[in-house]
C-alpha positions as CSV (number, residue, x, y, z in Angstrom):
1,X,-160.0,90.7,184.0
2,X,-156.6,90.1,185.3
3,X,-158.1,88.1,188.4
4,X,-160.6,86.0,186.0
5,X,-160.1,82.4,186.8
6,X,-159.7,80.4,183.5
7,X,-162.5,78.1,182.2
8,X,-161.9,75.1,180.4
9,X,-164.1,72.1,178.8
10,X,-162.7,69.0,178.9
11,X,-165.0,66.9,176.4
12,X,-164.8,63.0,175.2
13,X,-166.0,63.7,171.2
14,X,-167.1,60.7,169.2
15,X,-167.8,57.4,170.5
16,X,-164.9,56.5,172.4
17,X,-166.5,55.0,175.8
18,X,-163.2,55.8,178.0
19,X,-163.3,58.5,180.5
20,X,-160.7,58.1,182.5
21,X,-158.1,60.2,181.1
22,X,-160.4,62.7,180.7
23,X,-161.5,62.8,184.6
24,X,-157.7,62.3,185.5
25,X,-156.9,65.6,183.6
26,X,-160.6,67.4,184.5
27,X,-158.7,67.3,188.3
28,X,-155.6,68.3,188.0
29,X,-156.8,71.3,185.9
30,X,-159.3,71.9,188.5
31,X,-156.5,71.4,191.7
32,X,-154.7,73.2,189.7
33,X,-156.7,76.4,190.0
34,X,-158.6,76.2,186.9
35,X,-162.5,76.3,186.6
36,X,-163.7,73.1,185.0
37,X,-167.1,72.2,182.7
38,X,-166.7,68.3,182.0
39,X,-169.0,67.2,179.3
40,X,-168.8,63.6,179.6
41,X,-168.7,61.4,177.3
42,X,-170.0,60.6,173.6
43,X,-170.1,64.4,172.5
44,X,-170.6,65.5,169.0
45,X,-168.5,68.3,168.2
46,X,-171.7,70.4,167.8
47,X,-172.3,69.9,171.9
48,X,-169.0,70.4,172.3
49,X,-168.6,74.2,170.4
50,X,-172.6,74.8,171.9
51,X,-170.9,74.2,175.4
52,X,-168.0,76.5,174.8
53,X,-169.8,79.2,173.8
54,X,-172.5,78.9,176.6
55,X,-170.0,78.1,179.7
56,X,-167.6,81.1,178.9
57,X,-164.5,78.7,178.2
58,X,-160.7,80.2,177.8
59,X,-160.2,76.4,176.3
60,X,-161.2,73.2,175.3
61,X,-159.4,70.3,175.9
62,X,-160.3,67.1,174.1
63,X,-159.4,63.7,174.8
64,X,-159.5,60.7,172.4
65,X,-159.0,57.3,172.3
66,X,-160.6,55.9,169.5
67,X,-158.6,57.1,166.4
68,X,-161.3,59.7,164.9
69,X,-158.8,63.0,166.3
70,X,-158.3,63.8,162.4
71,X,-161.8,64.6,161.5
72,X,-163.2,65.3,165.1
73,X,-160.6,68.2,166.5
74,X,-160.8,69.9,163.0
75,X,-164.4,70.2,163.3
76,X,-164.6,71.8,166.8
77,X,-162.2,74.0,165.5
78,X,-164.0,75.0,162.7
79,X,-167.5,75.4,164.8
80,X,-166.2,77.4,167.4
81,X,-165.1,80.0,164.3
82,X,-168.9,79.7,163.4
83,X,-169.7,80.8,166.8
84,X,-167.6,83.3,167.4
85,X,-165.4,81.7,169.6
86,X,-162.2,81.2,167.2
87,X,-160.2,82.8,170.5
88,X,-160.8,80.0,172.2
89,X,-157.1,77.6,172.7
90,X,-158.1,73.7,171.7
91,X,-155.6,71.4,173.1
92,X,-156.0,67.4,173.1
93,X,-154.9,64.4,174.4
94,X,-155.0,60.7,173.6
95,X,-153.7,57.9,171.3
96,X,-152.7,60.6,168.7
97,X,-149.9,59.1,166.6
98,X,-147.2,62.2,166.1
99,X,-147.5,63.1,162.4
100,X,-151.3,63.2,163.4
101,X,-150.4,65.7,165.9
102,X,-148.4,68.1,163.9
103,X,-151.2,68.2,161.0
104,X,-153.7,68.9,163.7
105,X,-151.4,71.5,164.9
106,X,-151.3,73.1,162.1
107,X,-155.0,73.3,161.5
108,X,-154.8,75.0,165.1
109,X,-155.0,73.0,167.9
110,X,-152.8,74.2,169.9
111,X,-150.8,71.2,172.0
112,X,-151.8,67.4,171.9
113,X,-150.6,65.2,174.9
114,X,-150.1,61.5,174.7
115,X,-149.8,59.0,177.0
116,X,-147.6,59.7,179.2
117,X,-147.5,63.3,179.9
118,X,-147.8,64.2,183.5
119,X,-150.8,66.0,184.6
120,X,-148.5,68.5,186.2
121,X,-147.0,69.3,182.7
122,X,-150.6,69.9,181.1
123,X,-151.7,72.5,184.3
124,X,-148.2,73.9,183.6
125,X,-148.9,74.3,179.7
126,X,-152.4,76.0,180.4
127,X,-151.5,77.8,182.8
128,X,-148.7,79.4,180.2
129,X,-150.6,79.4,176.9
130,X,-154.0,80.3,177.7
131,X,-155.3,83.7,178.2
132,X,-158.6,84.4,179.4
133,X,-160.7,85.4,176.7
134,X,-162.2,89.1,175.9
């Protein structure tokens, strides 16, 4: 297991309609050594836990623009547990204002990025806080 090359999702939940972030981060993770499932965009956090459990993923990273974070990372939080998959690290990104971040934190995602953060920081925190899974 110690050679396994980490798989992450990088999914757009809810109806925001901008990907570019996303793709921007899908890369680096990828350059950065990482596999990389990108789910595109307008995912419900049903596809997004059903993807998760069916590619394999170490993590999901979710990126949001449109203000729903509060009710849309909770829920692919709480589906993965249904799935089995509670192991799996949830990290986001977006327009997440930061007492929204340290609520979602504590319901367990485990890093948001805002604008701002350099990709090189995000492949860095991965790289550090994710394990492959069991």
């Amino acid at each position: 297991m110690a050679d396994k090359r980490l798989r992450i999702l990088v999914a757009k939940p809810g109806l925001d309609g901008h990907d570019r972030g996303a793709k921007i981060i899908a890369r680096a993770l990828r350059d950065g050594g990482f596999e990389v499932v990108y789910t595109g965009l307008h995912q419900t956090p049903e596809m997004i836990a059903e993807a998760a459990v069916q590619e394999d993923v170490d993590a999901v990273g979710l990126s949001i623009l449109s203000g729903a974070h509060m009710t849309l990372f909770p829920e692919v939080i709480k589906l993965l547990k249904e799935r089995g998959a509670a192991d799996v690290a949830v990290f986001g990104g977006g327009i997440i204002p930061d007492e929204d971040a340290v609520k979602l934190k504590e319901m367990g995602v485990r890093e948001i990025f805002t604008p701002g953060a350099s990709t090189e920081d995000i492949v860095k925190w991965v790289r550090e806080n994710v394990q492959a899974r069991q």
